[in-house]
C-alpha positions in Angstrom: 28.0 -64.5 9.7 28.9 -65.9 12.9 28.8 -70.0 12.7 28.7 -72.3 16.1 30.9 -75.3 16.1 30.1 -77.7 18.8 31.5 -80.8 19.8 33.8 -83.0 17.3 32.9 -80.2 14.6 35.2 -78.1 16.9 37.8 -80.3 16.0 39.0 -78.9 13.2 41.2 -75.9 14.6 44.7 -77.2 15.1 45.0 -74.4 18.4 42.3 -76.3 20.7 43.1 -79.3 23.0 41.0 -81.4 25.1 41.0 -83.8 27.5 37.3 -85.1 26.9 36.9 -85.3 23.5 35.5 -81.8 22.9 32.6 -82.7 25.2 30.7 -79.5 25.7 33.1 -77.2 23.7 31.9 -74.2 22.0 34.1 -72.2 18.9 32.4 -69.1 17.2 33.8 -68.9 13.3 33.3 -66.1 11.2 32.4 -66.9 7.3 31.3 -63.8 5.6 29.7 -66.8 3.1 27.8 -68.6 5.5 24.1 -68.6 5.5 21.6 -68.7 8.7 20.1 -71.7 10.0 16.8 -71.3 8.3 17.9 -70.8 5.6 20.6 -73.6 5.3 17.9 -76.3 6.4 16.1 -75.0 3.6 12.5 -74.0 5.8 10.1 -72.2 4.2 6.5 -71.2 6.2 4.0 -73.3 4.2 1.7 -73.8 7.0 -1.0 -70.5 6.3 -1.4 -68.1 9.1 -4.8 -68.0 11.0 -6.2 -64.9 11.4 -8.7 -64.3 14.1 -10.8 -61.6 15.2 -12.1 -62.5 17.9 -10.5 -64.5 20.5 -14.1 -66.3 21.0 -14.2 -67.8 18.0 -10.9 -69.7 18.0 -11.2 -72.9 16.3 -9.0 -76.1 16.6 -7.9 -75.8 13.0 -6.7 -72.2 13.9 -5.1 -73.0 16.6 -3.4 -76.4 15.6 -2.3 -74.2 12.6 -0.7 -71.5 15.2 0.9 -74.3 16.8 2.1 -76.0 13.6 3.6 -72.5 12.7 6.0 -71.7 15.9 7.0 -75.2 15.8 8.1 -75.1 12.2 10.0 -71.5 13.7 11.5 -73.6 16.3 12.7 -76.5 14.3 13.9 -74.2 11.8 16.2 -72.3 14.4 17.9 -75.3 16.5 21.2 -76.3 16.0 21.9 -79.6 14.4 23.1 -81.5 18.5 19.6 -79.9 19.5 19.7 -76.4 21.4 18.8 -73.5 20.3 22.4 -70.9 19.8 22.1 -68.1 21.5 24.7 -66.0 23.9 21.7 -65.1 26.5 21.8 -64.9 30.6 20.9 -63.4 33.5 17.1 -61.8 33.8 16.3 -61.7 29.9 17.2 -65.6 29.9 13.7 -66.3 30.0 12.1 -63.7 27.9 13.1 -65.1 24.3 10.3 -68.2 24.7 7.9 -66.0 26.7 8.2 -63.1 23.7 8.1 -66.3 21.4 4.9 -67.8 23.1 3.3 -64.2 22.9 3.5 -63.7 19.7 2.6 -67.4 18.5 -0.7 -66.9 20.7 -1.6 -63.5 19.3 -1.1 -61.9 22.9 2.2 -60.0 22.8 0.4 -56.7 21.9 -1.7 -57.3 25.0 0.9 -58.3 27.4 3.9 -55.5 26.7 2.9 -52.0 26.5 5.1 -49.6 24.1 6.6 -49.1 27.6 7.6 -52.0 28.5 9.2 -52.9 24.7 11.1 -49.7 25.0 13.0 -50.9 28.6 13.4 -54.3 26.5 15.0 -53.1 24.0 17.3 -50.5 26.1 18.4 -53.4 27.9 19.5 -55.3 25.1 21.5 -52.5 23.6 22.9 -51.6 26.9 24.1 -55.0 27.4 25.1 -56.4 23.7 28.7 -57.6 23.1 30.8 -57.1 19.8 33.2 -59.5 20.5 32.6 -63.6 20.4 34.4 -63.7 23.4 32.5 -64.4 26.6 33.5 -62.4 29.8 
């Protein structure tokens, strides 16, 4: 798996120099060993998973349980300095939260046809990289 080394924990690699004290640097290491971020903070989804049937009958348990779920997601997925890795830009920079929000709510099936999924998805193939290297 690819690892993220930010900052001082960069520091390690006797081939990188800086001249501010690794302020903002970014190395991708590859460990074949290495285990995801979930799973190395040890998260597990405790909180149950409201079910609703009709968006009418919502209650605040429900939804402060919703809530309580995608944060959990969120906590389990940022980095240890606080962001959340990922190699994303231009126009699908915004669509991981949205698609995250969607689903949390119970409205992605509502929002994004099968259409609209498809052109996601082609979009993402069409513009993956296999290299760490940025361009």
């Amino acid at each position: 798996m690819w690892r993220l080394r930010i900052g001082a924990k960069a520091r390690a690699d006797p081939y990188l120099c800086t001249t501010n004290n690794y302020l903002g640097r970014q190395v991708w290491e590859f460990d074949a060993l290495q285990r995801n971020l979930p799973r190395e903070k040890k998260c597990e989804q405790k909180i149950p998973r409201a079910i609703v049937d009709d968006a009418n009958k919502i209650t605040y348990e429900d939804a402060k349980a919703t809530l309580r779920r995608g944060l959990l997601f969120m906590v389990a997925l940022q980095s240890h300095d606080g962001h959340w890795p990922a190699e994303n830009a231009g126009c699908m920079f915004f669509n991981a939260p949205f698609v995250i929000c969607l689903y949390i709510t119970g409205h992605l099936d509502k929002i994004f046809s099968q259409e609209h999924r498809k052109e996601m998805l082609r979009y993402l193939y069409s513009h993956q990289r296999f290299t760490s290297k940025s361009t």
